[in-house]
VMD Tcl script that builds the backbone (N, CA, C; Angstrom):
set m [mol new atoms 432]
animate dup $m
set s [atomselect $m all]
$s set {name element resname resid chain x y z} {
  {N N UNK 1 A 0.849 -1.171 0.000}
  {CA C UNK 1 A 0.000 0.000 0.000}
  {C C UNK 1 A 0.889 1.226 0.000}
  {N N UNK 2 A 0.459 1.980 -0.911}
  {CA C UNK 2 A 1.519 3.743 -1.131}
  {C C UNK 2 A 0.945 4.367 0.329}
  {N N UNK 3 A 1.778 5.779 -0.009}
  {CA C UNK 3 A 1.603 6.582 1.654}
  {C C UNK 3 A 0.433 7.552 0.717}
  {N N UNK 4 A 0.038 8.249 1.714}
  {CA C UNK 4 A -1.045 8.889 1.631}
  {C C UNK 4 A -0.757 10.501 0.580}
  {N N UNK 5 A 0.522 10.251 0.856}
  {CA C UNK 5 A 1.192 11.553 0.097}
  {C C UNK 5 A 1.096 11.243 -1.185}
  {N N UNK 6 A 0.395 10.058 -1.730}
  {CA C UNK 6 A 0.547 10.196 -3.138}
  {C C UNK 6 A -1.071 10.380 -3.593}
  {N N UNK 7 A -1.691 10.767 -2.624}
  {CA C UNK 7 A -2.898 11.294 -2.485}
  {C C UNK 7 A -3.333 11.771 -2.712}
  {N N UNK 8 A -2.462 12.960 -2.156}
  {CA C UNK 8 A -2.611 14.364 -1.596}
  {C C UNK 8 A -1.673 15.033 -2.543}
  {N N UNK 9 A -1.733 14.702 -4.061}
  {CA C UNK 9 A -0.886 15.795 -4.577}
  {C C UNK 9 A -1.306 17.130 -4.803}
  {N N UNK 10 A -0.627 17.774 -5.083}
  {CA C UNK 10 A -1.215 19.000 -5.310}
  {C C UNK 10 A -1.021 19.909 -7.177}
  {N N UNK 11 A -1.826 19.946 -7.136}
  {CA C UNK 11 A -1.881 20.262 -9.306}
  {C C UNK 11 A -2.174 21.827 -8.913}
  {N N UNK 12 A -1.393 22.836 -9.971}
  {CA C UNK 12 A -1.715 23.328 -10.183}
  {C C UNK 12 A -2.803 24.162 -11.006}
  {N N UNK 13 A -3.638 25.187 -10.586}
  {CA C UNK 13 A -4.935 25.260 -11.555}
  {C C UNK 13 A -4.800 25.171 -12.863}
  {N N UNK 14 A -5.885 24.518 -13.252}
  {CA C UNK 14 A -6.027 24.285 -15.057}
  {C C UNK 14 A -5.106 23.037 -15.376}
  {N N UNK 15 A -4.446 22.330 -14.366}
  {CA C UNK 15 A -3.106 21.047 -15.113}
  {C C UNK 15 A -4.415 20.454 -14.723}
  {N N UNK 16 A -3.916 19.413 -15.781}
  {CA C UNK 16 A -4.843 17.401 -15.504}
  {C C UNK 16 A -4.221 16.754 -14.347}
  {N N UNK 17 A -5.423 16.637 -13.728}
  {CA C UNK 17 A -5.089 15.676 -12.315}
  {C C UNK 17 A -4.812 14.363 -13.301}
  {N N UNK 18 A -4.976 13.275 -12.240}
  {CA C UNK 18 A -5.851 11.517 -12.745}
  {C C UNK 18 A -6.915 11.396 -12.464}
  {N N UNK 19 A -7.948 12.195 -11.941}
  {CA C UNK 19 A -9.440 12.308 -11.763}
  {C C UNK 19 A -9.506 13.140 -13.553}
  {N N UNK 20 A -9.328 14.119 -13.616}
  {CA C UNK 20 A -9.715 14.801 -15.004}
  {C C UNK 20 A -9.188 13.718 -15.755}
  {N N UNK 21 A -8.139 13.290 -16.293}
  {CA C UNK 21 A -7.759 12.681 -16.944}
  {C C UNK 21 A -8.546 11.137 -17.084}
  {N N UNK 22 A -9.055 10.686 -16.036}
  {CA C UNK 22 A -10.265 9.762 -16.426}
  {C C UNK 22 A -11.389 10.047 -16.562}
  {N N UNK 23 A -11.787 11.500 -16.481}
  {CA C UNK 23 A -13.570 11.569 -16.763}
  {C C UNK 23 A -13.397 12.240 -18.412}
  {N N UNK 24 A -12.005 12.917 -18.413}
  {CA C UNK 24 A -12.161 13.505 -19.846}
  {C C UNK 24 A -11.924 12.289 -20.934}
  {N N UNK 25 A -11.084 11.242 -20.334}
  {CA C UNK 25 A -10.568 10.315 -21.940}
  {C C UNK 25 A -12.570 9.833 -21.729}
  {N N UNK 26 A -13.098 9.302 -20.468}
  {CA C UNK 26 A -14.686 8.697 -21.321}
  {C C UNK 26 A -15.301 9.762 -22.261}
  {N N UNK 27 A -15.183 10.875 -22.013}
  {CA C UNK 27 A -15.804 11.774 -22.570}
  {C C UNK 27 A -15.377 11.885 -24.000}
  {N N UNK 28 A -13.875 11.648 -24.579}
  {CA C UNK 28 A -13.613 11.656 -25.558}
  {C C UNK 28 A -14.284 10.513 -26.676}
  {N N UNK 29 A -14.203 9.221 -25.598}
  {CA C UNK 29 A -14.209 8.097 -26.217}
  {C C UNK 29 A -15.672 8.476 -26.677}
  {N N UNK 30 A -16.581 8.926 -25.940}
  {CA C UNK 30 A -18.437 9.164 -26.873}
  {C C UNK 30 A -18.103 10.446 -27.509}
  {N N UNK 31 A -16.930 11.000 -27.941}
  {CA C UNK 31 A -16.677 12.262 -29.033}
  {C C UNK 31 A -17.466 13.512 -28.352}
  {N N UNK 32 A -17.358 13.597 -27.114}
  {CA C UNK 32 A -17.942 15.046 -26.369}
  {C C UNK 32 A -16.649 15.790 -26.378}
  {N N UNK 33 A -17.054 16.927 -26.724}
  {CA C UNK 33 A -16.554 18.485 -26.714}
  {C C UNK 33 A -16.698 19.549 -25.630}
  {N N UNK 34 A -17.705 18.910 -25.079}
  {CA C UNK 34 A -17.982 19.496 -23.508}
  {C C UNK 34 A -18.316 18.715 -22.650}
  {N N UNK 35 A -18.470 18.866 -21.228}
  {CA C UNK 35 A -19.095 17.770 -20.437}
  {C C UNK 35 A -20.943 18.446 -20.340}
  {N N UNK 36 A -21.152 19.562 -21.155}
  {CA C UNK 36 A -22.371 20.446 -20.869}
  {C C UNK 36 A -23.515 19.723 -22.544}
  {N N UNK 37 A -22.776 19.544 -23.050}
  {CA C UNK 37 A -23.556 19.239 -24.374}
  {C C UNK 37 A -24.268 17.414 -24.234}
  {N N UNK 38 A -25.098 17.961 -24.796}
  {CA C UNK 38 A -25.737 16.503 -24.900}
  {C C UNK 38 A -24.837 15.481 -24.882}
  {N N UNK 39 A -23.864 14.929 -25.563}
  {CA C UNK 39 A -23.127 13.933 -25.762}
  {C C UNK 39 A -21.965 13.667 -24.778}
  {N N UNK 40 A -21.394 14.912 -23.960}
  {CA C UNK 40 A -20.831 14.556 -22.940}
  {C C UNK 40 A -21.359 14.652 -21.608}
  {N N UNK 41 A -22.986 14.447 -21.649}
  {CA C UNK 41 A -23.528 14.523 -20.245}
  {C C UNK 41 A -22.828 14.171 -19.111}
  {N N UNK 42 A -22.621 14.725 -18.672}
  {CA C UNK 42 A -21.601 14.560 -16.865}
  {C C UNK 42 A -21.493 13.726 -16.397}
  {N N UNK 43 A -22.737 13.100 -15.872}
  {CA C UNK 43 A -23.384 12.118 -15.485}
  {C C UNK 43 A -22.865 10.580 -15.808}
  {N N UNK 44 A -22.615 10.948 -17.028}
  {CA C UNK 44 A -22.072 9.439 -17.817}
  {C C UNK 44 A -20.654 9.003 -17.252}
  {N N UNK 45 A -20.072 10.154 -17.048}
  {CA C UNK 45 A -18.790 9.919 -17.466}
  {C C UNK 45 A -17.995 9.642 -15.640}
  {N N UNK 46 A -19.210 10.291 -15.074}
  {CA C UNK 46 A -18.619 10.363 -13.335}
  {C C UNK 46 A -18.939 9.235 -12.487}
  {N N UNK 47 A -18.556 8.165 -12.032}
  {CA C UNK 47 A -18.626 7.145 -11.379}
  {C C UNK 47 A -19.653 7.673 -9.900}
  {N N UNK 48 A -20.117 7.443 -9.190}
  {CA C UNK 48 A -20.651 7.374 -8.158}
  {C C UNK 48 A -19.374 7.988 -7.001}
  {N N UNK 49 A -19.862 9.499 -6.076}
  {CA C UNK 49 A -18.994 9.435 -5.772}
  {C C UNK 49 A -18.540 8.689 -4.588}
  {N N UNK 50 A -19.222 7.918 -4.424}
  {CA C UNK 50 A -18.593 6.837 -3.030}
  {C C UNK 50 A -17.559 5.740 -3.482}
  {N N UNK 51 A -17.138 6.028 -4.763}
  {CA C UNK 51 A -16.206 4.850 -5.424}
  {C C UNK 51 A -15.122 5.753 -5.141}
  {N N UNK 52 A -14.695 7.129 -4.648}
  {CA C UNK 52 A -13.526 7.500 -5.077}
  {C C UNK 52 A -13.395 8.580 -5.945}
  {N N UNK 53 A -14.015 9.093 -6.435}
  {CA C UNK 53 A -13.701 10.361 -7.645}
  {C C UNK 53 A -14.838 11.224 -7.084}
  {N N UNK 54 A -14.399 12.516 -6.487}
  {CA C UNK 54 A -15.461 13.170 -6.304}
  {C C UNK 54 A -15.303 14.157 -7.062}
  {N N UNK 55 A -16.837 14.887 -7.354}
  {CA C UNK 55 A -17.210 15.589 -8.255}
  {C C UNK 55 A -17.278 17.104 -7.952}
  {N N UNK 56 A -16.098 17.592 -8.202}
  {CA C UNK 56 A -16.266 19.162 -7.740}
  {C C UNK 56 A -16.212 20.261 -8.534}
  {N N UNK 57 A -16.646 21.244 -8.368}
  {CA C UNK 57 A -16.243 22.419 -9.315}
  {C C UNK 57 A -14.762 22.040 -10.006}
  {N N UNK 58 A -13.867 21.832 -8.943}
  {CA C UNK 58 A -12.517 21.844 -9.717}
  {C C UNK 58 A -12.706 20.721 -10.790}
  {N N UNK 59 A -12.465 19.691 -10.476}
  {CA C UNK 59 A -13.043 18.532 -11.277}
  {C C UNK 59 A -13.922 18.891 -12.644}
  {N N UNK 60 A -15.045 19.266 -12.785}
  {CA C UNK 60 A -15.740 19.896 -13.659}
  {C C UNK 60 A -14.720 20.759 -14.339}
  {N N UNK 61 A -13.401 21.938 -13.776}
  {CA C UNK 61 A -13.280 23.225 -14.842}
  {C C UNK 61 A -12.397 22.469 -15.330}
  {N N UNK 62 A -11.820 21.266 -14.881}
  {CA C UNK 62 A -10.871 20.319 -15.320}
  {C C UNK 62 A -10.222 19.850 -16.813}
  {N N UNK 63 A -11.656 18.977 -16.172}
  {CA C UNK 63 A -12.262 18.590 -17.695}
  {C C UNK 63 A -12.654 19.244 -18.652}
  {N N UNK 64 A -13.659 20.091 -18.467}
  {CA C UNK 64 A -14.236 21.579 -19.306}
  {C C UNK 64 A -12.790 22.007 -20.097}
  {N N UNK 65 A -12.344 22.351 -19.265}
  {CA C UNK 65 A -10.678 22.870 -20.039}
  {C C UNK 65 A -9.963 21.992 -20.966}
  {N N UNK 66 A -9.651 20.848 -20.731}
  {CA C UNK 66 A -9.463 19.846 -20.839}
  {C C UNK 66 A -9.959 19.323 -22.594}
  {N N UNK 67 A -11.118 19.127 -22.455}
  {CA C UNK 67 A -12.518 18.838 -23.492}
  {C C UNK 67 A -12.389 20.070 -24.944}
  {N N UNK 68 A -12.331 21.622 -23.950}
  {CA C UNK 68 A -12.644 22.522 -24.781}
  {C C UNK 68 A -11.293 23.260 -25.360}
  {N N UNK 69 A -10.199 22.989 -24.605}
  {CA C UNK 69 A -9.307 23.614 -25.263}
  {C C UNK 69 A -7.556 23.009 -25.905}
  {N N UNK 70 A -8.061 21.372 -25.387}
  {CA C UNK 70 A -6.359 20.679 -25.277}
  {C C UNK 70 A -6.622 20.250 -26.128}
  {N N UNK 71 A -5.735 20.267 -27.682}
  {CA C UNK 71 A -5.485 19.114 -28.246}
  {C C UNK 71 A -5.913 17.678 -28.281}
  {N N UNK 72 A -6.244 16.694 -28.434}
  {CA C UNK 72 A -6.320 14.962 -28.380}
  {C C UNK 72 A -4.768 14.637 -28.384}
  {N N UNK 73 A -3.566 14.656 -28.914}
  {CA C UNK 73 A -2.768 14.537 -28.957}
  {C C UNK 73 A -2.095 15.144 -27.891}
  {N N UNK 74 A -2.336 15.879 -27.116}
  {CA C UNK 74 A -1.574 17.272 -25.858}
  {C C UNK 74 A -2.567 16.181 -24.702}
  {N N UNK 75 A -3.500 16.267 -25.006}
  {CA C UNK 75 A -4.294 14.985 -24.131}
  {C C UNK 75 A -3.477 14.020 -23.415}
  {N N UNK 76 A -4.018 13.241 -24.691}
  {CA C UNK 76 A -3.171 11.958 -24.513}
  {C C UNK 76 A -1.945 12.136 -23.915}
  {N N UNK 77 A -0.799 12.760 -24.217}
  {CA C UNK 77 A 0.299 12.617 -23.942}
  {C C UNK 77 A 0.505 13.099 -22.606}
  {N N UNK 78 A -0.045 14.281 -21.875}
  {CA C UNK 78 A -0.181 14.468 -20.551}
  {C C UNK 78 A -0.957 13.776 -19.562}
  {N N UNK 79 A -1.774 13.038 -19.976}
  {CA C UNK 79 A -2.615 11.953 -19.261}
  {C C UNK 79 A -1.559 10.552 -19.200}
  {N N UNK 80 A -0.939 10.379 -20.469}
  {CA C UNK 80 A 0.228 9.039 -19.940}
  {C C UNK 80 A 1.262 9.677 -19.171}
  {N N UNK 81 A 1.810 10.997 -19.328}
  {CA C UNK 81 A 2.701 11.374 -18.364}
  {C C UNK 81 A 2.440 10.880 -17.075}
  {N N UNK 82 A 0.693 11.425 -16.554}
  {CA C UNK 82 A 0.546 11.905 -15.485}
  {C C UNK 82 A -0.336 10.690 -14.188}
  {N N UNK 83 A -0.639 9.654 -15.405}
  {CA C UNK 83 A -1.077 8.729 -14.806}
  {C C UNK 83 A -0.104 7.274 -14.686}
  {N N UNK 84 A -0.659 6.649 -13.567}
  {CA C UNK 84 A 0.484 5.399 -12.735}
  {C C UNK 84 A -0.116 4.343 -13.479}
  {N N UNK 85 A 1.026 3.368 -13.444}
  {CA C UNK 85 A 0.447 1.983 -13.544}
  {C C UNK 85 A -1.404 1.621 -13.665}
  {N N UNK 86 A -1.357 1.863 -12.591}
  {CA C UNK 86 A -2.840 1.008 -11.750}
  {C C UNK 86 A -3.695 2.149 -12.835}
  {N N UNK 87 A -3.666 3.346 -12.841}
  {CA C UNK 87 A -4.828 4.199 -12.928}
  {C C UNK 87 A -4.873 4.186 -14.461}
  {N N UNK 88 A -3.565 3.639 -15.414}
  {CA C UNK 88 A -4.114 3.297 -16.498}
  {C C UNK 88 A -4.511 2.191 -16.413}
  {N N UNK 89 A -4.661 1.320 -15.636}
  {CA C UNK 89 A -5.381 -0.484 -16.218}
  {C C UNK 89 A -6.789 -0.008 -15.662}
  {N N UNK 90 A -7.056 0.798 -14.989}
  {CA C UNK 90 A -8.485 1.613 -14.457}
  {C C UNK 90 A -9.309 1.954 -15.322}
  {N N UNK 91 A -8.290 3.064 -16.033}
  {CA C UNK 91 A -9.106 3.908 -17.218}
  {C C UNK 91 A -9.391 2.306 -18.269}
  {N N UNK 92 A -8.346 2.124 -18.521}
  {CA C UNK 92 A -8.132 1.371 -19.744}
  {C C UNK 92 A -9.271 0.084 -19.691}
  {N N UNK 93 A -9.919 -0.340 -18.247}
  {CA C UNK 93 A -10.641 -1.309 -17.854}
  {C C UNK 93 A -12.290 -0.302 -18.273}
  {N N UNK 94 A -11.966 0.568 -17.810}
  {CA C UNK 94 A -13.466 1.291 -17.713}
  {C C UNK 94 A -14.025 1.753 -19.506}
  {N N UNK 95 A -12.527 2.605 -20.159}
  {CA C UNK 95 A -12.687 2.529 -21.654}
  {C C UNK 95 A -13.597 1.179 -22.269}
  {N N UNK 96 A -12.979 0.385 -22.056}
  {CA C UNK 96 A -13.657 -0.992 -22.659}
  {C C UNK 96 A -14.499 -1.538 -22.370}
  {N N UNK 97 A -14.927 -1.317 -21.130}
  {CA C UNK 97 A -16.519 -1.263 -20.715}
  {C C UNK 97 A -17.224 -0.507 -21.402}
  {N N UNK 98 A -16.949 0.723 -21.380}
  {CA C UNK 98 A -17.888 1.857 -22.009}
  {C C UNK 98 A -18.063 1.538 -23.383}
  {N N UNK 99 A -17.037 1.030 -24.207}
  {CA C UNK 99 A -16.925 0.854 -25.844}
  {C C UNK 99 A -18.105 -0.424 -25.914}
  {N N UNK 100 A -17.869 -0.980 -25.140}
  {CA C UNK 100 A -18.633 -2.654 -24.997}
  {C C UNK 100 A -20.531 -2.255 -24.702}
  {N N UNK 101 A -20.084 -1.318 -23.618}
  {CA C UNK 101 A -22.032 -0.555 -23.499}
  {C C UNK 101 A -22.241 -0.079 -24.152}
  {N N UNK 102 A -21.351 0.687 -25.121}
  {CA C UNK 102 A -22.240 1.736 -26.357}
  {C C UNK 102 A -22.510 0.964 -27.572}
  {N N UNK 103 A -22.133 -0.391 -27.752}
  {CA C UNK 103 A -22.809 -1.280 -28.606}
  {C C UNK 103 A -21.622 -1.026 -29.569}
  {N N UNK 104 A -20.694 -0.757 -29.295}
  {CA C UNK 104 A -19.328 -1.110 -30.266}
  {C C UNK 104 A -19.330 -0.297 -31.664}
  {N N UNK 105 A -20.229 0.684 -31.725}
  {CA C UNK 105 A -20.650 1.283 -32.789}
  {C C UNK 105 A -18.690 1.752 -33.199}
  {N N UNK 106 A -18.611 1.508 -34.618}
  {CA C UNK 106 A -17.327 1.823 -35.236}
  {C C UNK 106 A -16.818 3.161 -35.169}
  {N N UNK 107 A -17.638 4.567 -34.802}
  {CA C UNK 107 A -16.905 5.554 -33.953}
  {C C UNK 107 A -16.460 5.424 -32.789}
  {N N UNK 108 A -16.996 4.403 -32.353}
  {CA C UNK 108 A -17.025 5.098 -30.557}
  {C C UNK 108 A -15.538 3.368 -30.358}
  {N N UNK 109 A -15.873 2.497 -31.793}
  {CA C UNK 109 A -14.462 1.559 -31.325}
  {C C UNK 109 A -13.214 2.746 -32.391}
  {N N UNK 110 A -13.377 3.197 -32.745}
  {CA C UNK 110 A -12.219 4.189 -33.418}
  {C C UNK 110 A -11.601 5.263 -32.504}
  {N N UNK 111 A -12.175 5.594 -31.524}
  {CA C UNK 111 A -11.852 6.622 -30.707}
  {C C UNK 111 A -11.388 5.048 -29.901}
  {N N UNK 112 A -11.831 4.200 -29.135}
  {CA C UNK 112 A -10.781 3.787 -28.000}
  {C C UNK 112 A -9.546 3.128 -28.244}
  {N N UNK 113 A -9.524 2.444 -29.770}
  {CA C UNK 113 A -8.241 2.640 -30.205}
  {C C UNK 113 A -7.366 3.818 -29.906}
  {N N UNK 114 A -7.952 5.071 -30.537}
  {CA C UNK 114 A -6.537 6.484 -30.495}
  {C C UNK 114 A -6.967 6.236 -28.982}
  {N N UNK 115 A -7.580 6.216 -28.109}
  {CA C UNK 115 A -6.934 6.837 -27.102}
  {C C UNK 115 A -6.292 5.127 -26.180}
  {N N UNK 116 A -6.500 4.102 -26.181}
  {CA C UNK 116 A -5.682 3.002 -25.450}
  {C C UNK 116 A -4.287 2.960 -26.117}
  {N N UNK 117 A -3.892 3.383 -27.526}
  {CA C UNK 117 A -2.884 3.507 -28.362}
  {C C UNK 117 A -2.154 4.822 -27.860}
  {N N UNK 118 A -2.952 6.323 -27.148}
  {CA C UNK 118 A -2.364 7.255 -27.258}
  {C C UNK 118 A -1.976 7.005 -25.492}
  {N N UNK 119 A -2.544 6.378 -24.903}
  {CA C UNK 119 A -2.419 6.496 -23.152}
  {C C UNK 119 A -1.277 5.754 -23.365}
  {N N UNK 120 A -0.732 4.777 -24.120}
  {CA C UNK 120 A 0.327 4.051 -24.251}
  {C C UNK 120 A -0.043 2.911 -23.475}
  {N N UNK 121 A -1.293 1.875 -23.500}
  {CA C UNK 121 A -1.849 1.028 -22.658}
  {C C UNK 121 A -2.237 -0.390 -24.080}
  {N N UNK 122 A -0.817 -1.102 -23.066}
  {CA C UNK 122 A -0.460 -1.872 -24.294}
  {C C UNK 122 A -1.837 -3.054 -24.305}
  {N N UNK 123 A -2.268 -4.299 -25.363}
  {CA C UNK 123 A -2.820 -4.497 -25.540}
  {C C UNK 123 A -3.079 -5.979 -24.257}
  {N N UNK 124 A -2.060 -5.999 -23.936}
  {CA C UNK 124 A -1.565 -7.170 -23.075}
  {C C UNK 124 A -2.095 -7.415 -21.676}
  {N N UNK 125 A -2.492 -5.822 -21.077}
  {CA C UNK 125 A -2.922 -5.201 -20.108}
  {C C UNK 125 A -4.721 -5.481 -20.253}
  {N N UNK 126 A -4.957 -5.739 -20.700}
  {CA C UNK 126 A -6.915 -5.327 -20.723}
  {C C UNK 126 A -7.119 -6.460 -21.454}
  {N N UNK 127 A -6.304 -7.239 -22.601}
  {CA C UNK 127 A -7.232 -8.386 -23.270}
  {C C UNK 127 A -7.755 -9.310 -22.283}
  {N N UNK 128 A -7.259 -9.672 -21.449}
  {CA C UNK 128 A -7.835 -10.789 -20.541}
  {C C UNK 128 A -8.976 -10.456 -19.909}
  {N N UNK 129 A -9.447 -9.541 -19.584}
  {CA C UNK 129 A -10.381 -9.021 -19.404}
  {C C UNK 129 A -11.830 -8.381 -20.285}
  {N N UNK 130 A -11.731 -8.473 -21.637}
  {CA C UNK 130 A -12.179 -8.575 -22.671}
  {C C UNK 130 A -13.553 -9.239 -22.182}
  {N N UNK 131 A -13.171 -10.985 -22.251}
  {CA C UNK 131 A -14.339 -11.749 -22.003}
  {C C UNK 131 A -15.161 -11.433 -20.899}
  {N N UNK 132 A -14.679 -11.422 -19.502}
  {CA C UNK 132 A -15.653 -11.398 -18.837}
  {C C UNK 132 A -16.340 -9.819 -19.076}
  {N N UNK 133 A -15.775 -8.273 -19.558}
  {CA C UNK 133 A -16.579 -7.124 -20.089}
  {C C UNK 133 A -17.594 -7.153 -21.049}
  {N N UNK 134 A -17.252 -8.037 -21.794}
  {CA C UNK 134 A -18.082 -8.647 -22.681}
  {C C UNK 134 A -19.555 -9.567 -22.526}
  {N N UNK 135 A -19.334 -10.334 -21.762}
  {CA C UNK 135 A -20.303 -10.918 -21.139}
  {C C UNK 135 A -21.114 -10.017 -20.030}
  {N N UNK 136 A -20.749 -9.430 -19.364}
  {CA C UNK 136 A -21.117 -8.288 -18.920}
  {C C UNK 136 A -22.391 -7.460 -19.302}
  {N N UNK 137 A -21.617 -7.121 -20.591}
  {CA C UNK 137 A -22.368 -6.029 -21.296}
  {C C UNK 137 A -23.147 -6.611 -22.417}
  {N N UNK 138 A -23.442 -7.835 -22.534}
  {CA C UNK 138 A -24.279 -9.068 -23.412}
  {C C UNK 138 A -25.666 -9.075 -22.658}
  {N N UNK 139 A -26.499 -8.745 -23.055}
  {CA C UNK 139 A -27.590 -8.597 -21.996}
  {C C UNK 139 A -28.881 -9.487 -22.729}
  {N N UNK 140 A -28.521 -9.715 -24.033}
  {CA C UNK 140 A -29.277 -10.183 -24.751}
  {C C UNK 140 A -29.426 -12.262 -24.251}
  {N N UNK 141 A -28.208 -12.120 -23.562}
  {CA C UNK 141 A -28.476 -13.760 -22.844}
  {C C UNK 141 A -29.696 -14.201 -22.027}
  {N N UNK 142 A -30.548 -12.751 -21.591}
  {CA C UNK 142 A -31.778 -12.960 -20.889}
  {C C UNK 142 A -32.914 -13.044 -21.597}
  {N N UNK 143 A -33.737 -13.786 -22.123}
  {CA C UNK 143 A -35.167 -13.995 -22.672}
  {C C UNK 143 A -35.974 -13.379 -21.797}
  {N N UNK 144 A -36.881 -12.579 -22.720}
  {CA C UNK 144 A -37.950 -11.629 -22.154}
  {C C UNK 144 A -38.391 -12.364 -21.431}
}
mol reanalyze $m
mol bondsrecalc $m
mol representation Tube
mol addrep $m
């Protein structure tokens, strides 16, 4: 278990935490431009906050910033800077969930390519996990 100091970092305003940096790559992956517009509804993209990610103004101008003014490429590359081990097999676990719930539609698998390719989250890391996301998100195994 890490010390608590890796916690408690401290970002300066407007940088990508690893909280922004995982609510903005879902947001990318459904092609939102904002977290305010229909397609990046908030909601979607923010886990419950009793899991761990809480939802704050900062959090929100985060992303907003993030969404509305960084590059995909300036993205990506400061989000693999800035994220550890664990918090990419996180994102990279949750990406493929999300690609798997949105019904695999060929935009939304074209975007988690660039971004599992741009986080630098090799393929080796998440295939095993494939099947059981998959089954998961198979819902059609239940007869009305």
């Amino acid at each position: 278990m890490g010390a608590w100091s890796e916690l408690d970092a401290a970002y300066p305003p407007g940088a990508l935490t690893p909280g922004a940096a995982f609510v903005a790559a879902l947001a990318h992956l459904h092609g939102a431009t904002s977290i305010y517009d229909s397609t990046g509804a908030l909601m979607r993209f923010v886990p419950d906050a009793g899991r761990g990610l809480a939802l704050d103004n900062d959090l929100i101008e985060r992303v907003e910033r993030s969404l509305r003014h960084v590059p995909l490429d300036d993205f990506l590359r400061e989000a693999r800077e800035r994220l550890n081990h664990a918090q990419r097999r996180c994102l990279a676990l949750n990406l493929l969930d999300a690609t798997l719930a949105a019904g695999a539609s060929p935009a939304v698998r074209e975007r988690y390519h660039v971004l599992i390719e741009g986080l630098g989250i090799p393929a080796e890391m998440i295939e095993p996990y494939r099947p059981a996301l998959t089954l998961k998100n198979d819902l059609s195994i239940f007869p009305q």
